[in-house]
C-alpha positions as CSV (number, residue, x, y, z in Angstrom):
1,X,227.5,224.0,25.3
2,X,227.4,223.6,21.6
3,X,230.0,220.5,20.2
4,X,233.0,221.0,18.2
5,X,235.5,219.7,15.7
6,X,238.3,221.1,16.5
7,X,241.5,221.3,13.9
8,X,244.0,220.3,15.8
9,X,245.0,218.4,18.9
10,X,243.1,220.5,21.7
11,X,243.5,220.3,25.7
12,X,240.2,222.1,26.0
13,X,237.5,219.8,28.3
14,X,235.0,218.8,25.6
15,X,231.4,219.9,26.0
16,X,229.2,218.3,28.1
17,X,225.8,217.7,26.1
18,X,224.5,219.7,23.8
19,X,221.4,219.2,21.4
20,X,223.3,218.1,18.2
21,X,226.6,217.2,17.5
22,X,228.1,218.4,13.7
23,X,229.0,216.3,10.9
24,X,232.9,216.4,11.1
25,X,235.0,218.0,8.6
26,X,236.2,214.3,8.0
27,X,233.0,212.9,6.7
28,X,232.7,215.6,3.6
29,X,234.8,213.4,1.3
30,X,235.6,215.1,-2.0
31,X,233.2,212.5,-4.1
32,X,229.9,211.8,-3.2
33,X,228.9,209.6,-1.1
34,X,225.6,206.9,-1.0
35,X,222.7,208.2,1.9
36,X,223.3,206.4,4.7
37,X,222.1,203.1,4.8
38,X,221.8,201.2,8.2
39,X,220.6,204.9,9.5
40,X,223.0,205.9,12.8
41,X,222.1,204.1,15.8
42,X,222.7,206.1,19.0
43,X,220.3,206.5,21.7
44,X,220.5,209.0,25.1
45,X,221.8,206.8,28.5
46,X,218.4,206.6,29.7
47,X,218.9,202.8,30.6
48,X,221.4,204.2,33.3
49,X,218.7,205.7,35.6
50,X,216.3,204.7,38.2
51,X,212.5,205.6,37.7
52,X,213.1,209.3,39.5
53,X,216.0,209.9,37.6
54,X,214.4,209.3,34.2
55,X,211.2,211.1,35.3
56,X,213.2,214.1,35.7
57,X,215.8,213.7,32.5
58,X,212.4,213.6,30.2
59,X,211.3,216.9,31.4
60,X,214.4,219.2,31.7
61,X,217.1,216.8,29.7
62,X,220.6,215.5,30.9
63,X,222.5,217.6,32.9
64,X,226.5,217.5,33.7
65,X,226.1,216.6,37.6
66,X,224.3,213.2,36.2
67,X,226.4,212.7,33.9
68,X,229.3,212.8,36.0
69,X,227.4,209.9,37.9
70,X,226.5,207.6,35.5
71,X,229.8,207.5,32.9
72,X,232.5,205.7,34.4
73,X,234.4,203.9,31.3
74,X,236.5,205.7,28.1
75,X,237.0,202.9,25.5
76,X,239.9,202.8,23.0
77,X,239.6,201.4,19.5
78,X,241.4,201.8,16.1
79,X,239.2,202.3,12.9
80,X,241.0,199.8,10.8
81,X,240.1,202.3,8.3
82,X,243.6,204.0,8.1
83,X,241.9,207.6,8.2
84,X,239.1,209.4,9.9
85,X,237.0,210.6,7.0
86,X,236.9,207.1,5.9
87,X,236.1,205.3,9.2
88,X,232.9,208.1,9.3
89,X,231.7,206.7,5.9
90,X,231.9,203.0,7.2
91,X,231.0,203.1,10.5
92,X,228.5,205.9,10.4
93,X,227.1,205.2,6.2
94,X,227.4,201.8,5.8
95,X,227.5,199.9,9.2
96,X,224.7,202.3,11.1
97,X,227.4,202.2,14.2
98,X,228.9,205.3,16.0
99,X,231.4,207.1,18.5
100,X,231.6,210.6,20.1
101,X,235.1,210.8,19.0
102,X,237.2,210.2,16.1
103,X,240.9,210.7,15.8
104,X,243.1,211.0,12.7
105,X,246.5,210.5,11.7
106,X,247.7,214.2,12.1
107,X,245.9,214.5,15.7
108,X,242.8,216.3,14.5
109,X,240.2,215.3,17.0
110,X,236.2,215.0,15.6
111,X,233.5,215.0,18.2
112,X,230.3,213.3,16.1
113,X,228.3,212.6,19.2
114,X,227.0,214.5,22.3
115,X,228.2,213.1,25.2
116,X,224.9,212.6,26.8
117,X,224.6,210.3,23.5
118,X,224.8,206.8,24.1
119,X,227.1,205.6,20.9
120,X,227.1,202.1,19.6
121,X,230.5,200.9,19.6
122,X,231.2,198.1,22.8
123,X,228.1,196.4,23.0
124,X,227.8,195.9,26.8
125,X,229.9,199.2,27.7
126,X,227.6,201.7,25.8
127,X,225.7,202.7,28.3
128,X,228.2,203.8,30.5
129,X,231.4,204.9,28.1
130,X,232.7,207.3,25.7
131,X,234.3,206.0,22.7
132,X,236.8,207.0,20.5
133,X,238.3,205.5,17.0
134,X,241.5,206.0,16.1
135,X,243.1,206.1,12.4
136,X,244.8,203.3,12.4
137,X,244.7,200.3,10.2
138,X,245.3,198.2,13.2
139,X,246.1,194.7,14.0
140,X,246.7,191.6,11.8
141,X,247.9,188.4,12.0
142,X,250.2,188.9,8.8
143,X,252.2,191.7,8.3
144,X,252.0,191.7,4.3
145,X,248.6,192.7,4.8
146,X,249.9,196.2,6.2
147,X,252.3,196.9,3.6
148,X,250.2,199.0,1.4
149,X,249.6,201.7,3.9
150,X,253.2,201.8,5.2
151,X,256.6,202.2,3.4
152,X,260.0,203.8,4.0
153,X,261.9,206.9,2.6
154,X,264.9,208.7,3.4
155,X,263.3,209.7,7.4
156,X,261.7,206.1,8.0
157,X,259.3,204.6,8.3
158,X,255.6,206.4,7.2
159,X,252.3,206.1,6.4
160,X,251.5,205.9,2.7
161,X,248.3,206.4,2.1
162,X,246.7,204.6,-1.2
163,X,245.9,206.1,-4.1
164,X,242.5,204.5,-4.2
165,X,240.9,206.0,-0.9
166,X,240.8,209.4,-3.0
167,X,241.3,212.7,-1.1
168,X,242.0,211.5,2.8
169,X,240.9,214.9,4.1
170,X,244.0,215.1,6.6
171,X,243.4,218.8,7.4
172,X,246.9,219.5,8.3
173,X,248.7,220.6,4.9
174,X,251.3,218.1,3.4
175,X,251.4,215.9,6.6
176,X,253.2,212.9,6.7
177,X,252.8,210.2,9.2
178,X,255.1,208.4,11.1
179,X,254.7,205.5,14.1
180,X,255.7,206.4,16.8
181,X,257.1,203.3,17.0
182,X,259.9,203.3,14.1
183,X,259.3,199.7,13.0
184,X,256.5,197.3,13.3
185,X,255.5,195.8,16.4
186,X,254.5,191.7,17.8
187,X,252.8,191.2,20.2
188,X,249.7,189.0,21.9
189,X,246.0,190.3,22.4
190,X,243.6,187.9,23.2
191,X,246.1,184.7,22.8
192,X,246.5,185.9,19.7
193,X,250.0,187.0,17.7
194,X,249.1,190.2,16.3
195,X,251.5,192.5,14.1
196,X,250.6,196.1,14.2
197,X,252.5,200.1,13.3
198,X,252.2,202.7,16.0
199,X,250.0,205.2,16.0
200,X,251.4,208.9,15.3
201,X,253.2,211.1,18.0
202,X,250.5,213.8,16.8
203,X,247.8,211.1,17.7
204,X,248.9,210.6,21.4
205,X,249.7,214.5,22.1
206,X,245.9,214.6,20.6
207,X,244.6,211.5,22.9
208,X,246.3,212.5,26.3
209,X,244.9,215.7,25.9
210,X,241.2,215.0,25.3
211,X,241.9,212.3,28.3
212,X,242.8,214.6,30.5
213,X,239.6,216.5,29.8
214,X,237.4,213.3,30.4
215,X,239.0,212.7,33.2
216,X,238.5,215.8,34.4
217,X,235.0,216.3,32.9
218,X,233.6,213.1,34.0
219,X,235.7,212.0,37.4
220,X,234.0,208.6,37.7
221,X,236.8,207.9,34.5
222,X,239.9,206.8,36.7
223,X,242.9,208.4,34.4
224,X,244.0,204.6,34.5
225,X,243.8,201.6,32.2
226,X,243.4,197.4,33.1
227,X,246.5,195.8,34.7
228,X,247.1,193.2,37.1
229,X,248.5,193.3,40.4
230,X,252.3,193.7,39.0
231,X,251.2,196.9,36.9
232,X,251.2,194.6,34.0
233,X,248.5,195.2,30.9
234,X,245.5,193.0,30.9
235,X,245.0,192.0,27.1
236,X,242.3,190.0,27.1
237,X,238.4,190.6,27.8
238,X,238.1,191.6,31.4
239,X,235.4,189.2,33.9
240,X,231.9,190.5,32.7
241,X,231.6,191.6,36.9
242,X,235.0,193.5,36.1
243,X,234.0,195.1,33.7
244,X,230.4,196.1,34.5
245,X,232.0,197.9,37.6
246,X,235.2,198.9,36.2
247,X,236.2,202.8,35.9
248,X,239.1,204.2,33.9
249,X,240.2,203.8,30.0
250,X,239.8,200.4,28.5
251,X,240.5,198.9,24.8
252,X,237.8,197.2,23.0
253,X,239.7,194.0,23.4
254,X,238.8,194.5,27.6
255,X,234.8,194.3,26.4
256,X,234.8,191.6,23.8
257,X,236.7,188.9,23.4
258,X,236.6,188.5,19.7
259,X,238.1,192.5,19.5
260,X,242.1,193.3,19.1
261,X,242.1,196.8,19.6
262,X,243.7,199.2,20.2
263,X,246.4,196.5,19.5
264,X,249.5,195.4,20.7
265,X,251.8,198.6,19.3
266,X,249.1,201.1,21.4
267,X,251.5,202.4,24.4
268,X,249.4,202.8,27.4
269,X,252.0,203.9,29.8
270,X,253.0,206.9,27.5
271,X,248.8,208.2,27.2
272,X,248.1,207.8,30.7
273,X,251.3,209.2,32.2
274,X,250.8,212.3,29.2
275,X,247.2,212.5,30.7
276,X,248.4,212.6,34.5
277,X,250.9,215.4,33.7
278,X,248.6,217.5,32.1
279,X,245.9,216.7,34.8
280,X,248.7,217.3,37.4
281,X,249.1,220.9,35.7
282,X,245.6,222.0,35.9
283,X,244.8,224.3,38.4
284,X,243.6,222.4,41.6
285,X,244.7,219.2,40.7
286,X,246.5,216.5,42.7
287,X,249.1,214.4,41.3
288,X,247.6,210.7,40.3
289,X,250.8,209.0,40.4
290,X,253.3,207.4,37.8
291,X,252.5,204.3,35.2
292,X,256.1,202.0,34.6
């Protein structure tokens, strides 16, 4: 099945491999931009099979029952970027880095990279995750250094984008983004007192939905994220045997301990019980619980 870039926040499972996934919509920024320079590093998961297994994906190709057996982790970041077209310039154009997934501030969805596709975005979890960034300018030890992209008027709080990032290509008309969360959040990610604004209701309608569909797509991806015995998150890097063996959704900040994202403000509870309610309402589909 051929990739897409959908327009808006979809529920549909997203394709298992095809041959070539599309520019998104995001990327075609009104001026023009420099050839990119790293070139795109991805690579096919090929490090993930034994000798039989790779004999037989080099003559007929990944197929979904593999793939099913071999991706086990979904791994959460924030662009820093503030929008999706410009988080494909930098991490695509300038930084030679990639993700299957990118999400932007209305809950449009971009798939750049097959899933077969190893991306290059967790260094240790490649080979075995999917990876999505999310428009967000993320996490910072100072909140002055958010106040350009976030000011109030007469609704609340909202995201303002700059003048200077040009045309944003949102592709839902006139939007305006709010947090979630109506005023900025504190809290600690890797020892570290972080300041950070929600992402958009529109994002996490967007996020539970393509969860659900990994989860669903690829059940070795427990609709779950890293918490300790009391239910409580884990926000720091998880034990490297942990990690190597661990199956559900993870932030960056679980795979490398100089990473902060998704951040303190990103509500886990809220995606994964979303997720679990549309997994629940899927047709053959058993209920995976509640997250407090």
């Amino acid at each position: 099945m051929a990739t897409k870039s959908p327009s808006a926040a979809t529920s549909s499972t997203p394709a298992p491999p095809s041959s070539s996934g599309p520019t998104p919509a995001a990327s075609t920024a009104t001026n023009p931009r420099p050839p990119p320079n790293p070139p795109p590093s991805t690579a096919t998961r090929d490090e993930l099979l034994d000798p039989s297994e790779l004999a037989r994906v080099l003559q007929t190709g990944w197929d979904l029952p593999l793939l099913q057996a071999k991706v086990q982790q979904f791994v959460i970041h924030y662009d820093a970027a503030g929008t999706s077209r410009e988080c494909f310039h930098l991490l695509h154009d300038q930084r030679g880095l990639s993700v299957h997934f990118l999400l932007d501030i209305d809950g449009t969805i971009y798939q750049t990279l097959d899933l077969r596709e190893r991306a290059w975005h967790a260094t240790t979890a490649n080979g075995r995750s999917v990876g999505i960034e999310i428009a967000n300018r993320g996490a910072v030890a100072s909140p002055a250094l958010l106040a350009e992209w976030y000011t109030k008027d007469a609704q609340g709080l909202r995201i303002t984008i700059p003048a200077r990032v040009g045309d944003p290509g949102i592709r839902t008309p006139n939007f305006v983004g709010r947090p979630a969360t109506p005023h900025l959040v504190r809290g600690e990610i890797q020892g570290q007192i972080l300041y950070q604004y929600d992402l958009t209701d529109q994002q996490y309608v967007a996020l539970a939905h393509l969860t659900a569909a990994l989860c669903q797509a690829l059940p070795r991806i427990t609709c779950d994220y890293p918490h300790n015995a009391a239910g409580q998150l884990i926000t720091t890097k998880l034990p490297d045997d942990v990690l190597a063996n661990y199956r559900g959704l993870l932030g960056h900040y679980h795979v490398q301990r100089d990473k902060t994202d998704p951040g303190p403000a990103f509500q886990w509870p809220r995606l994964i019980n979303d997720a679990r309610q549309i997994i629940r309402q899927s047709p053959g589909q058993v209920d995976s619980g509640q997250v407090d």
